[in-house]
C-alpha positions in Angstrom: 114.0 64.6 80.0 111.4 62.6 81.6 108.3 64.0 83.6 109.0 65.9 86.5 109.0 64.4 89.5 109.6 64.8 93.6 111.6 62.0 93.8 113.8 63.0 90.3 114.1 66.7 91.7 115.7 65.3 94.8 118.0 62.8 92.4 119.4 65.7 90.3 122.9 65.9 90.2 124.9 68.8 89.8 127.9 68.2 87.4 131.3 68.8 88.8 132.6 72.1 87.9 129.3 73.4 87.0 126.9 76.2 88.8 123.8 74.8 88.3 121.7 72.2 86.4 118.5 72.6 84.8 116.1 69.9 84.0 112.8 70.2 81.6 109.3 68.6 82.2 108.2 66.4 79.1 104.9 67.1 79.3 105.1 70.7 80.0 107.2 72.6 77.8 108.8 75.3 78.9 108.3 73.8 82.3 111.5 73.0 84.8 113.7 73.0 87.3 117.0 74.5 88.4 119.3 73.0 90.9 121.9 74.8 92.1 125.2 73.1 93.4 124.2 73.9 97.4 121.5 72.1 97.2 118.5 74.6 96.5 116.1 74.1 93.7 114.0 76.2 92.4 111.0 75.7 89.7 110.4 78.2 86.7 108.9 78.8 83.5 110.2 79.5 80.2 108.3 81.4 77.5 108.9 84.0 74.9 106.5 86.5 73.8 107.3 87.8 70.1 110.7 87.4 70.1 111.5 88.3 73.6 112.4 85.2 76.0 110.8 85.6 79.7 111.9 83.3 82.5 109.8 83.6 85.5 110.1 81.8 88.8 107.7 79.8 90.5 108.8 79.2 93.2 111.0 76.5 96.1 111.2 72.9 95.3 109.3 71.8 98.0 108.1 68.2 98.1 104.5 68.3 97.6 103.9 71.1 95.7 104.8 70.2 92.3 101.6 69.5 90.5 100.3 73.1 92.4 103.5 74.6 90.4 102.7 72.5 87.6 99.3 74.2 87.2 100.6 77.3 87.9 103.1 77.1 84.4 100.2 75.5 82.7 98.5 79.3 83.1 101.9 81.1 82.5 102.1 79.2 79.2 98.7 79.5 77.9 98.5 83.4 78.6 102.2 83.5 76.6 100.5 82.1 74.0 97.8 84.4 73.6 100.1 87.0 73.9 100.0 88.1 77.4 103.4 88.7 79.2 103.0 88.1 82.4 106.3 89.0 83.9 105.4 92.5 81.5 102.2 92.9 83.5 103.4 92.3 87.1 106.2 95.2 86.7 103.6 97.7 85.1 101.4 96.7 88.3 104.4 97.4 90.6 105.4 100.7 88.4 101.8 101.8 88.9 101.5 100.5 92.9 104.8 102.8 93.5 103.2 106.3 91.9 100.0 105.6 93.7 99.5 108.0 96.6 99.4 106.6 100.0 97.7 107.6 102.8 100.5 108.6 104.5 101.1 111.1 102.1 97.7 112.6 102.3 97.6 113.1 105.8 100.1 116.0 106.5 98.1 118.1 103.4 94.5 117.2 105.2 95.6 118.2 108.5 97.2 121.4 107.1 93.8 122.0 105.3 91.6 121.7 108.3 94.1 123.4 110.7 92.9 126.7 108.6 90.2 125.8 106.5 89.1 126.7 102.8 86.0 127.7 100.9 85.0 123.6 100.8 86.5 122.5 104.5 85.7 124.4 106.9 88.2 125.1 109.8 88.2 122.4 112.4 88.1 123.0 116.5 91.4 123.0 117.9 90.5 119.4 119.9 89.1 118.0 116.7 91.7 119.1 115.0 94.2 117.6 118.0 92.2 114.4 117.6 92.0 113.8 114.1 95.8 114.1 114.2 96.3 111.5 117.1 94.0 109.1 114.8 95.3 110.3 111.1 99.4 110.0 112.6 99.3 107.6 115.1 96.7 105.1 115.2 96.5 104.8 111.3 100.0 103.8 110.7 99.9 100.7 109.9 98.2 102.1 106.8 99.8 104.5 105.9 102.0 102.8 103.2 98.7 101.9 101.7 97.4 103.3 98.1 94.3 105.4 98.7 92.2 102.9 96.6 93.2 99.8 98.5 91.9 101.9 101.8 88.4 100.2 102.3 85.7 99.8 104.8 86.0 96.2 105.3 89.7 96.8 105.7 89.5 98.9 108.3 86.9 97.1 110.1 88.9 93.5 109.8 90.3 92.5 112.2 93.7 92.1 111.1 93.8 96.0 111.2 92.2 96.8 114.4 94.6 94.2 116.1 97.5 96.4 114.6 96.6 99.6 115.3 97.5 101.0 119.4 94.9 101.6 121.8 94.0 105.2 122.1 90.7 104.9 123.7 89.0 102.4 126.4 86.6 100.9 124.6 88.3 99.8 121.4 84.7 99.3 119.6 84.6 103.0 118.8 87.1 103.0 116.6 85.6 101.8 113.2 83.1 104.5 114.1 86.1 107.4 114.6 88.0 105.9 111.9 84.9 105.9 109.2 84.2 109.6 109.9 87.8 110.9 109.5 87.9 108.6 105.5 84.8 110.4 105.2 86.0 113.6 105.8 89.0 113.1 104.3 87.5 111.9 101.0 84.1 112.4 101.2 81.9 109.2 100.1 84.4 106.7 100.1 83.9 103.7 98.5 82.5 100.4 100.3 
């Protein structure tokens, strides 16, 4: 097979009968591209770590993108080849990402713990406690799928947050103050 190309992409032909096609770069092994008889292609890697064969997608075949993708299977490779597994290391990530705790599961136990207080959190006022729920339950959940360690300062300053979250208060520039106090007292000195 020759080089890869946007213009031999769009020329691949399906054969009759047949699901798909795949077509390999020359000067990427490993390296290629899978048509599929609608229409939709679809570039992808090959590689095998010991004697295990991974097969990792890259992504559309869009024009334009191909020496972007290129690159990309360039990286894929060379870590195979020093013997990380890629594919391997994205599911322990997502394994690890789904026994995280979120924060959404650490606000019922907080608010349980300040509604009566212990020996290292003392019992909050009936309005703080009120208010600290309308914050922790409503206003913060857009983060409440969030792992605790992804939960920054600069996150919940940005922007992209403070646009998502309702408005509880008149002047909306209080918030990052509110919100900073309740992390605080939720996990102590949280990290910056």
């Amino acid at each position: 097979m020759p080089k890869l190309t946007d213009a031999f992409v769009r020329q691949l032909q399906v054969p009759e009968g047949a699901k798909d096609v795949q077509a390999f770069d020359d000067s990427c092994p490993g390296f290629g591209v899978r048509k599929q008889a609608s229409g939709h292609a679809t570039y992808f890697v090959k590689y095998s770590i010991g004697k295990q064969q991974r097969r990792k997608t890259l992504g559309p075949a869009v024009p334009g993108t191909l020496d972007a993708i290129r690159k990309e299977a360039t990286l894929v490779l060379a870590k195979a080849k020093l013997g990380t597994d890629v594919i391997g290391e994205a599911k322990k990530v997502r394994q690890e990402a789904e026994q995280a705790k979120t924060l959404g599961e650490l606000v019922p136990v907080y608010l349980r713990l300040r509604e009566f207080g212990n020996e290292y959190w003392p019992k909050l006022r009936p309005k703080s406690l009120i208010e600290a729920a309308r914050y922790l339950e409503k206003a913060w959940l857009p983060l409440h799928g969030e792992p605790l360690d992804k939960i920054t300062r600069q996150r919940v300053r940005s922007r992209r947050v403070l646009t998502a979250l309702p408005r509880f208060s008149r002047t909306e520039s209080r918030f990052p103050a509110i919100a900073e106090k309740l992390l605080s007292g939720c996990f102590g000195k949280w990290l910056s």
